[in-house]
C-alpha positions in Angstrom: 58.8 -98.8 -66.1 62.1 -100.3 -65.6 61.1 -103.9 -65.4 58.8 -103.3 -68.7 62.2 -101.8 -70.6 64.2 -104.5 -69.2 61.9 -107.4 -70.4 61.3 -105.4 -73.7 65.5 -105.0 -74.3 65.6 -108.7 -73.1 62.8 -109.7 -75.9 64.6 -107.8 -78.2 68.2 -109.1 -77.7 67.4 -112.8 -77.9 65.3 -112.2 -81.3 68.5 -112.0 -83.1 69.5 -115.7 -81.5 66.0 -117.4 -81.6 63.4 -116.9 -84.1 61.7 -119.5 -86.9 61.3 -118.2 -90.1 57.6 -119.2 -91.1 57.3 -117.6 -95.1 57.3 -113.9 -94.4 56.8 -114.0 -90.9 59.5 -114.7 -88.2 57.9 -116.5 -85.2 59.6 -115.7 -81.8 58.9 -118.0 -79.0 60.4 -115.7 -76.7 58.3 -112.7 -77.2 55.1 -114.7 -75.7 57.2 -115.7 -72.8 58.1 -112.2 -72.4 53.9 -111.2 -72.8 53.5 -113.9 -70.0 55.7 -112.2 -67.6 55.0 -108.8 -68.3 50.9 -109.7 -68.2 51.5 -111.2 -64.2 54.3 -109.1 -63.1 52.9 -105.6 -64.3 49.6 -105.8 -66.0 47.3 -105.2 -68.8 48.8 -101.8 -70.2 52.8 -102.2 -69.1 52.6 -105.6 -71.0 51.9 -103.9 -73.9 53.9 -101.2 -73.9 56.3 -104.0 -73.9 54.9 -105.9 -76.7 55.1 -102.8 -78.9 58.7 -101.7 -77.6 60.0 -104.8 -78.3 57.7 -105.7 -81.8 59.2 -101.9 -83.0 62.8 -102.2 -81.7 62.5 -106.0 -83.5 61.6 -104.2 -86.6 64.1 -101.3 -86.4 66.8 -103.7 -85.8 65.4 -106.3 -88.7 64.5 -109.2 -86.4 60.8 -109.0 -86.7 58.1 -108.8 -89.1 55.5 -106.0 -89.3 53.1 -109.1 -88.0 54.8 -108.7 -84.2 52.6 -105.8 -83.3 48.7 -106.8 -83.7 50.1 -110.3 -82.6 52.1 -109.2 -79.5 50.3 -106.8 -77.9 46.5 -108.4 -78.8 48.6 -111.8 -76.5 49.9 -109.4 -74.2 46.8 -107.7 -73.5 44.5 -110.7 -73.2 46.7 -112.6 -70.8 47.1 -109.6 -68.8 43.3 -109.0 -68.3 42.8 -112.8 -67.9 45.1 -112.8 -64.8 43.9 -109.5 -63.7 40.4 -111.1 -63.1 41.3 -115.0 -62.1 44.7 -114.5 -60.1 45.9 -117.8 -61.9 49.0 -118.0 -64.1 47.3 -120.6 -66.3 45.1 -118.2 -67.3 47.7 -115.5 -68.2 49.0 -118.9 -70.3 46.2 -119.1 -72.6 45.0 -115.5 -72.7 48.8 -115.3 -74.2 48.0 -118.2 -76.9 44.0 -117.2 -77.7 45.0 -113.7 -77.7 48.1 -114.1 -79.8 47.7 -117.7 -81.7 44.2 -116.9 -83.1 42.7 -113.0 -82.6 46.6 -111.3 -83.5 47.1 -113.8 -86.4 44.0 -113.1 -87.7 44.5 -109.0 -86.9 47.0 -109.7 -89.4 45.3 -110.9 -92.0 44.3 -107.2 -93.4 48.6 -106.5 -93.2 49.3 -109.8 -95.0 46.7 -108.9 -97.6 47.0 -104.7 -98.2 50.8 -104.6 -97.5 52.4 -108.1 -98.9 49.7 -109.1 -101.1 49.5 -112.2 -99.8 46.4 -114.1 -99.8 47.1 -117.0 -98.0 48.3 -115.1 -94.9 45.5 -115.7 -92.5 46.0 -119.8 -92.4 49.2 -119.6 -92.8 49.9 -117.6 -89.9 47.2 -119.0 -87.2 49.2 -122.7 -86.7 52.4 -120.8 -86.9 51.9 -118.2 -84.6 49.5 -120.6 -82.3 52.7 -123.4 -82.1 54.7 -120.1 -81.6 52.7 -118.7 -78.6 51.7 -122.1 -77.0 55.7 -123.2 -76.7 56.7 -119.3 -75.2 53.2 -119.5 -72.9 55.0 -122.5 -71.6 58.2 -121.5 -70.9 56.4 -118.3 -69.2 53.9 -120.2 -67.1 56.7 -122.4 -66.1 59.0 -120.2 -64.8 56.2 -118.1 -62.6 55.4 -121.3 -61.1 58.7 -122.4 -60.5 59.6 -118.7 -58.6 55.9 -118.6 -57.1 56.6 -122.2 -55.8 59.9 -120.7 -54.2 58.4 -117.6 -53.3 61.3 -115.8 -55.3 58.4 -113.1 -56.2 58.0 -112.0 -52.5 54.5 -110.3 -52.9 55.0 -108.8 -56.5 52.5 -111.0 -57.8 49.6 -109.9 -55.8 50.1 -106.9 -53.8 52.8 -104.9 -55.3 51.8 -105.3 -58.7 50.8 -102.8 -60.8 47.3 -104.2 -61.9 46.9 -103.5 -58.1 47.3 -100.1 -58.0 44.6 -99.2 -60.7 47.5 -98.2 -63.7 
């Protein structure tokens, strides 16, 4: 729990410093990275707990869009079950960008559409959140490679993880 509120206050600290506005949506390269992390170090539901403690605190604050949550947490999940079953951080990577770059922009289609009124939403937000989830998948992969290469993680990844334990 304390990793998963650290990486959530972490996500929601930077998203004042680093975000693209994209229309009415802000994209936030960081909150992938964060789904990456959170997906290998603690699993399928801690990783999105995150997602959605750092997509609300986002939108308390006024850094984020009501667009973070399907997108977030549909990424965060995806990667997380993607790694759960392979054990490879590459496919944490791209369970991150399907999950987030294609099925959450288009789970926001019916909030662009209802809420906004916009019409356009669904193609504008699949390249924008796809270049936004491919660059944080990146920067996520890389670092877990770069500490499992240096075995910084000691046995986090695999034994003491909580995707281990059944939670």
């Amino acid at each position: 729990m304390t990793l998963t509120a650290l990486i959530a206050a972490i996500t929601t600290l930077s998203s004042s410093l680093i975000y693209i506005p994209v229309g009415f949506a802000k994209i936030f390269p960081v909150q992938h990275f964060a789904n990456v992390l959170s997906a290998v170090l603690l699993g399928p539901w801690y990783a999105v707990v995150q997602a959605f403690l750092s997509s609300l605190l986002r939108n308390i604050l006024g850094t984020g869009s009501l667009f973070a949550f399907p997108g977030s947490m549909i990424g965060a999940l995806l990667a997380a079950i993607l790694y759960q079953k392979t054990k490879k951080l590459a496919f944490a990577a791209v369970g991150e960008v399907i999950g987030t770059g294609i099925l959450g922009a288009m789970a926001t289609y019916p909030i662009g559409v209802l809420l906004l009124g916009q019409e356009a939403s669904l193609f504008g937000l699949v390249p924008a959140f796809a270049i936004s989830s491919v660059t944080g998948a990146i920067m996520g992969y890389g670092l877990l490679k770069i500490l499992a290469k240096n075995n910084a993680l000691g046995g986090i990844l695999h034994e003491n993880s909580t995707h281990n334990r059944g939670l």
